[in-house]
Every structure is written in C-alpha cells, then in structure tokens.
C-alpha positions as CSV (number, residue, x, y, z in Angstrom):
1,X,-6.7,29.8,32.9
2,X,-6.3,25.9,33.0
3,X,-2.8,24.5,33.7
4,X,-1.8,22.5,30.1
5,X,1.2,21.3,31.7
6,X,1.6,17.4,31.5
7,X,2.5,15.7,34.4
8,X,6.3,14.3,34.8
9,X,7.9,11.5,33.7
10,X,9.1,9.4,35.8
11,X,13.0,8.4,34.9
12,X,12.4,4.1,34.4
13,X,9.5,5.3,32.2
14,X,11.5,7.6,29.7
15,X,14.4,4.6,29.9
16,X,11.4,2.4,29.2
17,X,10.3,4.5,25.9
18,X,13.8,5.4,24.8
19,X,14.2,1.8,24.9
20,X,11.2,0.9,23.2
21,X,12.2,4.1,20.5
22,X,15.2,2.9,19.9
23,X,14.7,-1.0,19.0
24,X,10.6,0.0,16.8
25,X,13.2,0.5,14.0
26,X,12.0,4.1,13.5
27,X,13.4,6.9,13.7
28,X,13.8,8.8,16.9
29,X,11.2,11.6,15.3
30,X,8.9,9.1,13.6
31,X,8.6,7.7,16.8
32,X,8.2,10.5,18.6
33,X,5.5,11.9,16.6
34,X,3.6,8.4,17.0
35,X,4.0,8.2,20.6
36,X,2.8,12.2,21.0
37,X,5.9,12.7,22.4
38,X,7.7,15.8,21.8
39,X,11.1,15.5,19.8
40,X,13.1,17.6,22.1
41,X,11.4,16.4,25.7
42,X,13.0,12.7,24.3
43,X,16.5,14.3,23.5
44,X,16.0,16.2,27.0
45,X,15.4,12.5,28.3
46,X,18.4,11.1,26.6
47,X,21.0,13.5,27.7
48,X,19.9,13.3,31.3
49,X,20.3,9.6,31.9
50,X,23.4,9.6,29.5
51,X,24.5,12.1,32.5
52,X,23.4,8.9,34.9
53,X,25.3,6.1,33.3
54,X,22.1,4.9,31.8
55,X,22.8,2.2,29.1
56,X,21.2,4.2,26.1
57,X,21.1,2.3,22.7
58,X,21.8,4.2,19.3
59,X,19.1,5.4,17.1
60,X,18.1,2.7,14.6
61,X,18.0,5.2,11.6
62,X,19.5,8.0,12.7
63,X,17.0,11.3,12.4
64,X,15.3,12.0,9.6
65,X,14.8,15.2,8.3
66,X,11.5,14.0,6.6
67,X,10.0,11.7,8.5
68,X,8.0,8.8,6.9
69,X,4.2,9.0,7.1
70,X,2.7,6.1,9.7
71,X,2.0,3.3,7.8
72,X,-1.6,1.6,8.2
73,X,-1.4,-2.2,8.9
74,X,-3.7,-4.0,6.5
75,X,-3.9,-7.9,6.7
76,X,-4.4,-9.9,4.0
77,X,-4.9,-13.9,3.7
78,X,-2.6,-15.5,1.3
79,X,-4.9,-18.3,-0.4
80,X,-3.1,-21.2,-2.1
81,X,-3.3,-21.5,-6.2
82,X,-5.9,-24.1,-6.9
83,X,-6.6,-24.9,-10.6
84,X,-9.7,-26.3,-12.1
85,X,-9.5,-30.2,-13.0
86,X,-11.5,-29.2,-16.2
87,X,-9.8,-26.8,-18.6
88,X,-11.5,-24.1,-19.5
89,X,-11.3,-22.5,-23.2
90,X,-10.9,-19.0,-21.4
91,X,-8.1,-20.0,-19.0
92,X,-5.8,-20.6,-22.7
93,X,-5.2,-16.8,-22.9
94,X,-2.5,-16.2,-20.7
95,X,-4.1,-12.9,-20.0
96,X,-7.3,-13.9,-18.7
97,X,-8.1,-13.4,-15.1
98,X,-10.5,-15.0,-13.3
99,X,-12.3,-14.0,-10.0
100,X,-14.3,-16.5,-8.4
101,X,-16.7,-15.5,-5.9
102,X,-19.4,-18.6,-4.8
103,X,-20.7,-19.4,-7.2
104,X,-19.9,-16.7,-9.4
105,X,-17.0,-16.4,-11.7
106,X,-15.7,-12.8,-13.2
107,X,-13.1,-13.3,-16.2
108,X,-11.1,-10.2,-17.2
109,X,-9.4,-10.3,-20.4
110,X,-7.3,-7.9,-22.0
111,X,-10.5,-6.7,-24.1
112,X,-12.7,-6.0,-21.4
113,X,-13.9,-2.7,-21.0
114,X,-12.1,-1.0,-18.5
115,X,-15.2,1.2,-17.3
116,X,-17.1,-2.2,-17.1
117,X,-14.6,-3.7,-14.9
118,X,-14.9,-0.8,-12.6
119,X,-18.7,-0.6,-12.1
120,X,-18.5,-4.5,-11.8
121,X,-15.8,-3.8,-9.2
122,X,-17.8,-1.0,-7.3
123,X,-20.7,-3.0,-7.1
124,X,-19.1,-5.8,-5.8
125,X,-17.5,-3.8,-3.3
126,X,-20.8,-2.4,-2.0
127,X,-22.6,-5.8,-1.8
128,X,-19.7,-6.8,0.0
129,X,-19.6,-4.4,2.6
C-alpha cells in the first residue's frame, strides 16, 4: 500500500503562503481550494506560528461559507472609437451596429433576423479559429 502522505512543510513556507493567502484578497477557503491546500492544514498553520509570535495578517474577507467559483482571466484589447469621415445612410439609426472585419462590414439593425445573426456569428467564429 503506497504512502499518500505529503511531505511537510517547512514553517517560512506556510508563513510564506499564509502571507500570500492573506493579501490575494480571497478568502482564506477560496484560497485554499486554489492552492490545493487543505482548509484546516492552513488554520493548523496559523495557530501554530500565532503560538510563535509570528506576525500573522487578518483574513481579507473573512470565511465564506460559499466560496466563489475561480474566475477565468480573459484579456481583451480596448480599441479606440474611430468614425467614418463619410456618413453612411445606415449609421443614422441609432440602433445600427456595425462590425467591421477587413474588408468586410456586418450591420445589425434592430430588424435583423436574430437566427441570421447567429449563423453569421457561428461562422465567423469558425473561420476565425
């Protein structure tokens, strides 16, 4: 039978983490469960270089009985309003939306069938990819 024990800890690592715990802005369990730690081996931490004199800082959140899924990071580039020089007849409905992409241009209006806008969309998406 194999050994599933992990190995210990040494004390300026769990100072290190607790640290690092308490200044993410999560809570102690979000964190935790993030981190693969387990909840109570952190608490275990905390309490035992409390009993030290460590210099332990306070939970950010306190401890959430639900914690909050992980949220994914997604980047996204912010590109500057530019407007055509020309006017264009379709830009005078204030609902119009228009996609421009090279040299194509996609203007959705509030008429525009919404299941055409989608297949548009998932093709798009697939030439894309």
């Amino acid at each position: 039978m194999a050994n599933t024990r992990k190995s210990r800890v040494p004390k300026e690592e769990q100072l290190k983490l607790i640290n690092e715990c308490r200044t993410s802005g999560m809570t102690d369990i979000d964190w935790c469960r993030e981190h693969g730690i387990a909840v109570s081996t952190f608490y275990y931490w905390v309490k035992q270089l409390r009993k030290e004199a460590a210099q332990i800082p306070a939970p950010a959140y306190g401890h959430s009985e639900n914690p909050r899924p992980k949220q994914d990071v997604v980047p996204i580039d912010i590109v500057p309003e530019r407007f055509p020089v020309q006017h264009t007849p379709y830009l005078d409905n204030p609902h119009t939306l228009e996609i421009i992409l090279g040299s194509a241009t996609i203007r959705v209006t509030n008429e525009t069938d919404p299941r055409l806008l989608s297949r548009t969309l998932q093709i798009l998406k697939g030439s894309l990819c």
